[in-house]
C-alpha positions in Angstrom: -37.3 163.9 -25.5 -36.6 163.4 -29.5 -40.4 161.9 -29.9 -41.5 164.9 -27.9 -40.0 167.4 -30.3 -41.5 165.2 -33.3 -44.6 165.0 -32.4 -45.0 168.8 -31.2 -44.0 169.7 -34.6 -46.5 167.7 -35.8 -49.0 168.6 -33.6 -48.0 172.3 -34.5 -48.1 171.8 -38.3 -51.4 170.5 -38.0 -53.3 173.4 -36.1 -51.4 175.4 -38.7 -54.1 174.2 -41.5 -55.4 177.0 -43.5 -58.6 178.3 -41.7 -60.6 177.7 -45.3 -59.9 174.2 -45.7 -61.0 173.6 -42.1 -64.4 175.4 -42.2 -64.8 172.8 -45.7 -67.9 170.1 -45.3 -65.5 166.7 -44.4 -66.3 165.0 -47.8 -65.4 168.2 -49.7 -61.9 168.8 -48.2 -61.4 164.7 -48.9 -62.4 165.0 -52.6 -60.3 168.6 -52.8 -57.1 165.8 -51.7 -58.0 163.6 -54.0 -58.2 165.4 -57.1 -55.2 167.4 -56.4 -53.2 164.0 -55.9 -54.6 163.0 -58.7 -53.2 165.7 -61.3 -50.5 165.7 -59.5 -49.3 162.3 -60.4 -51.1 163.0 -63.8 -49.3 165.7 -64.9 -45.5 163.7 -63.8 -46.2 161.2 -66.0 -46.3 163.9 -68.9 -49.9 165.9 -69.3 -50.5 167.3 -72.9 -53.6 167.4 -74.2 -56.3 168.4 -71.7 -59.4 166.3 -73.3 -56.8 163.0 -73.3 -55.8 163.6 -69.3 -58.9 164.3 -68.1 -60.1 160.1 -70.0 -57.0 158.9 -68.4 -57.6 160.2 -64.8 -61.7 159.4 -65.1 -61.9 155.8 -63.4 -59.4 157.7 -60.8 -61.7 160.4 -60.4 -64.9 158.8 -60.2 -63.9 156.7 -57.3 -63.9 160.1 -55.1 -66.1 161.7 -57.0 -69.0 158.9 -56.9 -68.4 158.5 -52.9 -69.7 162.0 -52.3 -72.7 164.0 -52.2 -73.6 166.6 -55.1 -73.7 169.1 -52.3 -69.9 168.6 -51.5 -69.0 168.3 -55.5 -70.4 171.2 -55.9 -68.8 172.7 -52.9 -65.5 171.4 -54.3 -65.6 172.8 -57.1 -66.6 176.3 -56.0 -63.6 176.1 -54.1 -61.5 175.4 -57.3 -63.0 177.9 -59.6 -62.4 180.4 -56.8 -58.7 179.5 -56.6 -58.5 180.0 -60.1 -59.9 183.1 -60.4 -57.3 184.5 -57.6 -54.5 183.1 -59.4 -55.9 184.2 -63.0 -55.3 182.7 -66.6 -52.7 180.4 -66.3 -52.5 181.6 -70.7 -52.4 185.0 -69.5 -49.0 184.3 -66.7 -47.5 182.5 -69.5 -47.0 185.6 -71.8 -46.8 188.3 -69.1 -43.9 185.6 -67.8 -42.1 186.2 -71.3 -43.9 183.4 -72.7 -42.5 181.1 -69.6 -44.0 178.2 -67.8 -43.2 178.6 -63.9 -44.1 180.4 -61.2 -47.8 181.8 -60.9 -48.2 180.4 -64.4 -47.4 176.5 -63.3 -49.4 177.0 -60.6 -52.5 178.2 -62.1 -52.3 175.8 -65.1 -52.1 173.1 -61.9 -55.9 174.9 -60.3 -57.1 175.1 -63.9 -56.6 171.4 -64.3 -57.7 170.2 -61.2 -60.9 172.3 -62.1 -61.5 170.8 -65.5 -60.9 167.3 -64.1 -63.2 167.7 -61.4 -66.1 169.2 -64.0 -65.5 166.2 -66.3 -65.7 163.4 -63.8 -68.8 165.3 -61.8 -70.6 165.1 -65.3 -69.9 161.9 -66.2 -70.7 160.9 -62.7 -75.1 160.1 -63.4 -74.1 157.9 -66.3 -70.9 156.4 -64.8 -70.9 155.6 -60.7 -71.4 152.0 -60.3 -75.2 151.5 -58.7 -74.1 149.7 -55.2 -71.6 152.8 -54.7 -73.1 155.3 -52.8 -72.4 158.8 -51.2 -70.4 158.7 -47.8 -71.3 161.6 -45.4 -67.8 161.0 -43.3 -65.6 160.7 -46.8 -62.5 161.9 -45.9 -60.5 160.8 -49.7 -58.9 157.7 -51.2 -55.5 159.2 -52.2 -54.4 160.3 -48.6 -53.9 159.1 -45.3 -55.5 162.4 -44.1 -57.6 162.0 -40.9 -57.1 158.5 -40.7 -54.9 155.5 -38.9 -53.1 153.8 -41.6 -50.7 150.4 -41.4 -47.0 151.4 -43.4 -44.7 148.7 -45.0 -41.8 149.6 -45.8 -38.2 147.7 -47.1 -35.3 148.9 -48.9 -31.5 147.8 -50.1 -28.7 150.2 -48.1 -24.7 151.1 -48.2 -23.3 151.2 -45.2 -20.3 153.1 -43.8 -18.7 152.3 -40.5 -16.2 154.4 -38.5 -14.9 152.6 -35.3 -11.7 153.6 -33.5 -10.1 155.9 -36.4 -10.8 152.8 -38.9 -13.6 152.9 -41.7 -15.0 150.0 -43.9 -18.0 149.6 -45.8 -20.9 147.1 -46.7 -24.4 146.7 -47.9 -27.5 145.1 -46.6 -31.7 145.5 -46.3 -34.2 146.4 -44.1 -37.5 146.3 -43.3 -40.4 147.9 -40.8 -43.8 148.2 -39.8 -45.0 151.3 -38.7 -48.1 152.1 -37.7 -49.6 156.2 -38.4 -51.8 158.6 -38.2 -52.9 161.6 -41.1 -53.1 164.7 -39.5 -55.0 166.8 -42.2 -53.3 165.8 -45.2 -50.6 167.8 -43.6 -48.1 165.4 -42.0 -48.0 161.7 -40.9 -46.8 160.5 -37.6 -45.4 156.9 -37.8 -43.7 154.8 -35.3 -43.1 151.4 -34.8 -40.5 148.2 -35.3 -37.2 148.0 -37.7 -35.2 145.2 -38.0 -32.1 145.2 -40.6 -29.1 143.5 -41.4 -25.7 143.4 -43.5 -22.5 142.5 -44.0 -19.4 144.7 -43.8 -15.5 144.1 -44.7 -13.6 143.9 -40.8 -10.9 146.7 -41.0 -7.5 145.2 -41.4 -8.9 141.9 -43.1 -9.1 140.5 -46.6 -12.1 140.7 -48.6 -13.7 137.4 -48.1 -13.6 138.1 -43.9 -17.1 139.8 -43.5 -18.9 140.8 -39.9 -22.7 140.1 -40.6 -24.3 142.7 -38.2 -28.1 143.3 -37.1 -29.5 145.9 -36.3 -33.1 146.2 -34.3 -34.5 149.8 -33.7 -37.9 151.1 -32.9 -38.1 154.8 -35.4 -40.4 157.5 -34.8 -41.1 159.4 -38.5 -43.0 162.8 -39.0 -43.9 163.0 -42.5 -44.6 166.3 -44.1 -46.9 165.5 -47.5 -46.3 168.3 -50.7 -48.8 166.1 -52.7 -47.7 163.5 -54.2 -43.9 163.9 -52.7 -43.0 163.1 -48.8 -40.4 164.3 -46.8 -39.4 162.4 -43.5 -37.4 163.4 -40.3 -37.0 160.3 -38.0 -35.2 159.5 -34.9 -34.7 155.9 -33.3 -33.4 154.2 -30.5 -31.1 151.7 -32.3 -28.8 148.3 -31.4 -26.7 146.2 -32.8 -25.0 142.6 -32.6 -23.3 140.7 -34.6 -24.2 137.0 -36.0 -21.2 135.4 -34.0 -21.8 137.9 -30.9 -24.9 138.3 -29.1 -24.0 140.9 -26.7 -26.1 144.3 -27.6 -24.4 147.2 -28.4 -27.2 150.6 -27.9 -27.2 153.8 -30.0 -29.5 156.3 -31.8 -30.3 157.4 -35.3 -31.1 160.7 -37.3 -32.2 160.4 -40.6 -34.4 161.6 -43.1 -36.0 160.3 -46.3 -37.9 161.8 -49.6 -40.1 159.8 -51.8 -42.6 159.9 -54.1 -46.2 158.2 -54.0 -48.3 156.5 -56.6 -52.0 156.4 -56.6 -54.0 154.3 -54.9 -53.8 150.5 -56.0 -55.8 147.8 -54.2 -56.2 149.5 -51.3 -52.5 150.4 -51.1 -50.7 153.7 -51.6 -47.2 152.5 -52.5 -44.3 155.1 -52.9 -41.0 155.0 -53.3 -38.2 157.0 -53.1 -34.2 157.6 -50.9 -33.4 157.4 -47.8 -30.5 158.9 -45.2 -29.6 158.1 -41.6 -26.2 158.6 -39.4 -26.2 156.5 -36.2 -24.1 156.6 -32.9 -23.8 153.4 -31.0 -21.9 154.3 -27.5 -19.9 151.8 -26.2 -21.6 149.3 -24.8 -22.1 145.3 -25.6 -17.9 144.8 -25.4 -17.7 147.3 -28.7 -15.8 150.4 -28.7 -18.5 153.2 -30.0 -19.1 153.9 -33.1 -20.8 155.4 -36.1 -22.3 154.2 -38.8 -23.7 156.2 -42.6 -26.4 154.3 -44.1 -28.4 155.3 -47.4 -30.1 153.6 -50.2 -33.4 153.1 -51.9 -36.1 152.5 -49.9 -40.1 151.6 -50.9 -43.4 151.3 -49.2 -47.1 150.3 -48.9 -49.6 152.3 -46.8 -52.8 150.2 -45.8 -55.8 151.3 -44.5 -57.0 149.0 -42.4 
């Protein structure tokens, strides 16, 4: 029932697309994806002088840029200059603003930057793009999992927080997972596959040193919802448990959530990084008495297209 719900949301959030991006030529909306990524993560490592950012985001650029047609450059960038022109000068916002950076302003500086970034690359792009690379018809972007199955890695340190009969302890441990996905428009990301974590926590009532080294198996089902560069995931999971001295399996499920932030792409990996959250209920089962456990910690990843 919970992978149901996840995926109708998905499956809702998708068809929700704005109309305009849909009716774009493929390779256009891919390279729109790109470039935007592209400032984006530009402009959080600290953008200040417009003729400096758009040299360091070039050999970015040009990889999208050199895998598509003129036609859809050009279609691109029609599409950006128009956005700028309904947002207006992002100069202009700032004083009307009282001479404040945010709002309409910050978001028309962002279109007016994509644009100039998209003008320099498509001009250096006759003297620059490699010979053997050549225009792809189906390009559907490098920075993005949009439209596509991709292959996620993902591991990550975590503090743990037991409650079992009235009693509460702690611990810490790691996980890690492999989930495969799918891009739905650059919109959202449906992920779902193995987990398999462990740790050790203090037994209630013992000293220090007596530790209960538990495992925990689950099989997650993520939608991620993609604001650029940042991710925000909602997961549920059928989860167990046992324990290195106790096989017996104790059954339960998780809800938890994530945010993180990606990098661009490196080696045919978009990595990210960023926190995560989940609460879980194990019933009782296995000889336990139920209980629940808070996790949360630092989590990273590496999406592969295969």
């Amino acid at each position: 029932m919970f992978t149901r719900a996840l995926l109708l949301v998905a499956l809702v959030t998708a068809w929700a697309a704005p109309a305009r991006a849909q009716a774009m030529g493929q390779d256009a909306a891919g390279l729109l994806a790109d470039v935007e990524r592209i400032v984006s993560v530009e402009q959080s490592l600290g953008w200040f002088v417009d003729r400096t950012a758009y040299e360091e985001v070039l050999p970015a650029m040009l990889q999208s840029v050199c895998r598509t047609s003129p036609a859809a450059r050009i279609e691109a960038r029609t599409e950006l200059a128009r956005r700028s022109r309904e947002l207006g000068s992002a100069r202009q916002l700032f004083v009307f603003a009282g001479r404040r950076l945010d709002g309409k302003a910050k978001e028309a500086l962002f279109v007016e930057r994509q644009l100039g970034a998209l003008e320099h690359a498509m001009a250096r792009a006759d003297a620059d793009c490699p010979f053997f690379v050549q225009p792809e018809p189906d390009f559907i972007g490098r920075q993005t999992d949009r439209n596509r199955f991709t292959l996620s890695l993902e591991t990550g340190g975590m503090i743990q927080i037991r409650r079992t009969e009235g009693d509460w302890t702690f611990g810490g441990g790691g996980t890690g997972r492999i989930l495969p996905g799918y891009g739905f428009g650059g919109a959202i990301t449906v992920l779902a596959g193995a987990e398999f974590g462990g740790g050790a926590m203090i037994r209630p009532g013992a000293v220090p040193t007596q530790l209960a080294i538990n495992y925990f198996p689950a099989i997650p089902v993520v939608v991620r919802f993609h604001d650029v560069s940042w991710h925000y995931d909602l997961e549920l999971a059928p989860v167990a448990l046992f324990q290195a001295d106790d096989h017996d399996f104790s059954y339960g499920v998780r809800l938890g959530g994530a945010i993180g932030v990606a990098a661009l792409r490196t080696r045919g990996f978009l990595p990210w990084a960023g926190l995560a959250m989940a609460w879980e209920r194990y019933f009782e089962s296995g000889g336990r008495a139920s209980a629940v456990f808070l996790r949360g910690g630092l989590r990273v990843g590496l999406m592969w297209d295969p």
